[in-house]
PLY file of the C-alpha trace (Angstrom):
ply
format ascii 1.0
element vertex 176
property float x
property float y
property float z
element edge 175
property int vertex1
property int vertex2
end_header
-37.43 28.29 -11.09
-37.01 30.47 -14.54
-37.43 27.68 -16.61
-40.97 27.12 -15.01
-41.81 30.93 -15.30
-41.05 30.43 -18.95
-43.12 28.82 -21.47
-42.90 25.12 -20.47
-44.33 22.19 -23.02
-45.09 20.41 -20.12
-47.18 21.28 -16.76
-44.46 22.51 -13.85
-45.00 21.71 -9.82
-42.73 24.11 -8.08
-41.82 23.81 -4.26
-41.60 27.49 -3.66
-39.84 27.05 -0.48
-36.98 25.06 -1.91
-37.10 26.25 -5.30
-37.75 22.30 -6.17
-38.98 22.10 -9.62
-40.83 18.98 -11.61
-41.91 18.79 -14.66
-44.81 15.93 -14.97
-44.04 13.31 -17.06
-47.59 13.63 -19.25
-49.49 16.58 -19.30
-53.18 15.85 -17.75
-56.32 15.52 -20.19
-58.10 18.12 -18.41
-58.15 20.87 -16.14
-61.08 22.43 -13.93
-60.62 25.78 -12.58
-63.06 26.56 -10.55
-63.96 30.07 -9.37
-66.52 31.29 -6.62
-68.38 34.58 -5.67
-69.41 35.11 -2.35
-72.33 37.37 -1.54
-74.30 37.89 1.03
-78.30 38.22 0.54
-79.97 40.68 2.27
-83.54 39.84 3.70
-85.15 42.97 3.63
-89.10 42.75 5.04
-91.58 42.94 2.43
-89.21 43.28 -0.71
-90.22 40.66 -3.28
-86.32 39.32 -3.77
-83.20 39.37 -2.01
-80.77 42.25 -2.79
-76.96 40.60 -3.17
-74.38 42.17 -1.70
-70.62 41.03 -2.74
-68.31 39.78 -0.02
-65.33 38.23 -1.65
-64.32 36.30 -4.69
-62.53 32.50 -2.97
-59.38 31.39 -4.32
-59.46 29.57 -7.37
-59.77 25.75 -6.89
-57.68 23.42 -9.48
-58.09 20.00 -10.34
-56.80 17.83 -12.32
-54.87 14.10 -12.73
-52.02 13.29 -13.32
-51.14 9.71 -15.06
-47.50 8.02 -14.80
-46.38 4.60 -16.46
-43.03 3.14 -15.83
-40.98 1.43 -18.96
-37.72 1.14 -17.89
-35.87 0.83 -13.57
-35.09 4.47 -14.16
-38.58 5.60 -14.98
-39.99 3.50 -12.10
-37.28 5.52 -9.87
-38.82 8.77 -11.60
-42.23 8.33 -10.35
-41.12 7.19 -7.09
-39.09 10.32 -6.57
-42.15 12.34 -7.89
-44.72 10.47 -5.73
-42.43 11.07 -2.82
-41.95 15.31 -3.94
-45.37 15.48 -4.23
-46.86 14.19 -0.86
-43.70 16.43 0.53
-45.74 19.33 -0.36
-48.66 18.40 2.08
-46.64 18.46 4.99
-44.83 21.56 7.31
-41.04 21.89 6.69
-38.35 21.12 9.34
-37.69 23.36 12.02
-40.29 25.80 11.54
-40.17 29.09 13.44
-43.49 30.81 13.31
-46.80 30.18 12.45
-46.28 31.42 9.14
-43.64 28.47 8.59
-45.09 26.01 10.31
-47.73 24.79 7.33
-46.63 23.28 4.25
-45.07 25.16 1.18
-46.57 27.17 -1.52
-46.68 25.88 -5.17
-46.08 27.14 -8.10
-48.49 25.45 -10.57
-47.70 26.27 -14.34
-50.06 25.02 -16.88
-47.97 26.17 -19.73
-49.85 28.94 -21.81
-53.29 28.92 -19.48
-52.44 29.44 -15.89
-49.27 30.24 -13.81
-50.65 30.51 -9.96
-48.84 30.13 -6.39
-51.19 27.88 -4.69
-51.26 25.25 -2.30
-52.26 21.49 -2.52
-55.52 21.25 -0.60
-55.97 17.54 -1.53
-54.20 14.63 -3.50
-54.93 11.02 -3.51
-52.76 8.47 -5.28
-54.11 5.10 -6.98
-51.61 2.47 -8.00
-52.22 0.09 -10.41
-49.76 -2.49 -12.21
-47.13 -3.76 -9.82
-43.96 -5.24 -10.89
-42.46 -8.49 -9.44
-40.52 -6.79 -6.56
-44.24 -5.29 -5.57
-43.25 -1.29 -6.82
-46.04 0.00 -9.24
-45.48 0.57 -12.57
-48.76 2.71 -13.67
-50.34 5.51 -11.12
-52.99 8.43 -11.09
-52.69 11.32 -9.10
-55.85 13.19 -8.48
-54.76 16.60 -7.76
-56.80 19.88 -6.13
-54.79 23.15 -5.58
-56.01 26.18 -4.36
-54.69 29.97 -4.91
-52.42 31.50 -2.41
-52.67 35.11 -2.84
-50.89 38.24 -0.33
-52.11 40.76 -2.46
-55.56 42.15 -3.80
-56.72 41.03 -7.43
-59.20 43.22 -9.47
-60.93 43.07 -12.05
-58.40 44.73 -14.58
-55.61 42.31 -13.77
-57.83 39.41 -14.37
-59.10 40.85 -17.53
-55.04 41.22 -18.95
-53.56 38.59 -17.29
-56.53 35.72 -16.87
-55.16 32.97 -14.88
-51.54 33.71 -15.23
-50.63 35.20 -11.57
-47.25 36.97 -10.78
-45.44 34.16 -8.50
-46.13 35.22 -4.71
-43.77 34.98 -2.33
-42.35 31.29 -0.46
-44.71 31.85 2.68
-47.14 34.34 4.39
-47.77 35.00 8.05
-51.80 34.75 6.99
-51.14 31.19 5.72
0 1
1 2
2 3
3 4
4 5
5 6
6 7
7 8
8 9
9 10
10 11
11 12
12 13
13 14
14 15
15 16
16 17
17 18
18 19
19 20
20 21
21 22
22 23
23 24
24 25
25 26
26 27
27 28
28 29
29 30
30 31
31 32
32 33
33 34
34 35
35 36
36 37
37 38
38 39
39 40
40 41
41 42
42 43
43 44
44 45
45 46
46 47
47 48
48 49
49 50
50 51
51 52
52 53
53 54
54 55
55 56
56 57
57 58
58 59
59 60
60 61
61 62
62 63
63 64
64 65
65 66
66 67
67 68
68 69
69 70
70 71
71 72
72 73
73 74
74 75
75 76
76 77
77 78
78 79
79 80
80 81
81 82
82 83
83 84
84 85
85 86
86 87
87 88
88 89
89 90
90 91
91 92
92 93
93 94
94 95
95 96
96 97
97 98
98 99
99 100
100 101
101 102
102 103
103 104
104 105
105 106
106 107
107 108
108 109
109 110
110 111
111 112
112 113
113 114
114 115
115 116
116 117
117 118
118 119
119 120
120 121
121 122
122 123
123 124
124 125
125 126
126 127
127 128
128 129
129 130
130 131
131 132
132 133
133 134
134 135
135 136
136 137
137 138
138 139
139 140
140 141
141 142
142 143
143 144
144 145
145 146
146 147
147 148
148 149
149 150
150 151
151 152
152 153
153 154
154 155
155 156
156 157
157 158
158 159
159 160
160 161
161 162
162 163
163 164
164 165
165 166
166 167
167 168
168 169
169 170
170 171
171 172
172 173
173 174
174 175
């Protein structure tokens, strides 16, 4: 895990439960982070507008796709292993004990030099184009959507030093 807290060329995916880390094979053409206020407006009788009052600022929603091409048996082995790591990380470990447990890991997602967040994968959809003879594919997409995993408070001064790169949370939260 300290070469993905490092300065990576590449984009990391980090199991933070197993301490599991990829490295994509080709960093994606673009990234969307996407980040929401929530407020609530006030209806107050006979005032001309609605007064906004702030509730909460959601997690911060990534997206993005990742592209894999297979030139040689090893490479096709690659992005099998990596199809297989990543739909890992939609599903609850073994032999969970508690609530807390019993969903499926946090993530470390490191964008190198933009973002470093602990997140979890609220979506991914795979489409595999150009099979081989034996049937296995030898070009995919991976369309991608994380979302921020946070146990502690974030203000306004952290954001403005640190932008989108997070201190790494902990592997799991009783709050999920």
């Amino acid at each position: 895990m300290t070469a993905a807290t490092a300065d990576p060329t590449r984009m990391h995916v980090v199991n933070l439960t197993t301490g599991e880390d990829l490295e994509v094979q080709y960093n994606p053409e673009d990234l969307s982070l996407l980040l929401e206020v929530d407020y609530a407006r006030l209806d107050v009788p006979g005032l001309s507008h609605q007064p906004m009052q702030y509730s909460s600022t959601k997690n911060v929603v990534s997206k993005f796709s990742l592209y894999c091409a297979a030139h040689s048996t090893a490479q096709r082995e690659r992005i099998d292993d990596f199809t297989r790591f990543l739909s890992s990380l939609c599903y609850a470990p073994e032999g969970a004990r508690s609530v807390g447990q019993g969903a499926p890991p946090r993530v470390l997602f490191v964008w190198p030099r933009l973002a470093t967040m602990t997140t979890r994968i609220t979506s991914l959809q795979f489409k595999f184009a150009t099979f081989a003879k034996d049937g296995g594919a030898i070009r995919w997409t991976a369309d991608v959507s994380l979302e921020e995993a946070r146990d502690v408070r974030l203000t306004m001064e952290d954001v403005r030093v640190a932008g989108f790169r997070r201190p790494v949370s902990g592997p799991s939260d009783p709050a999920g």
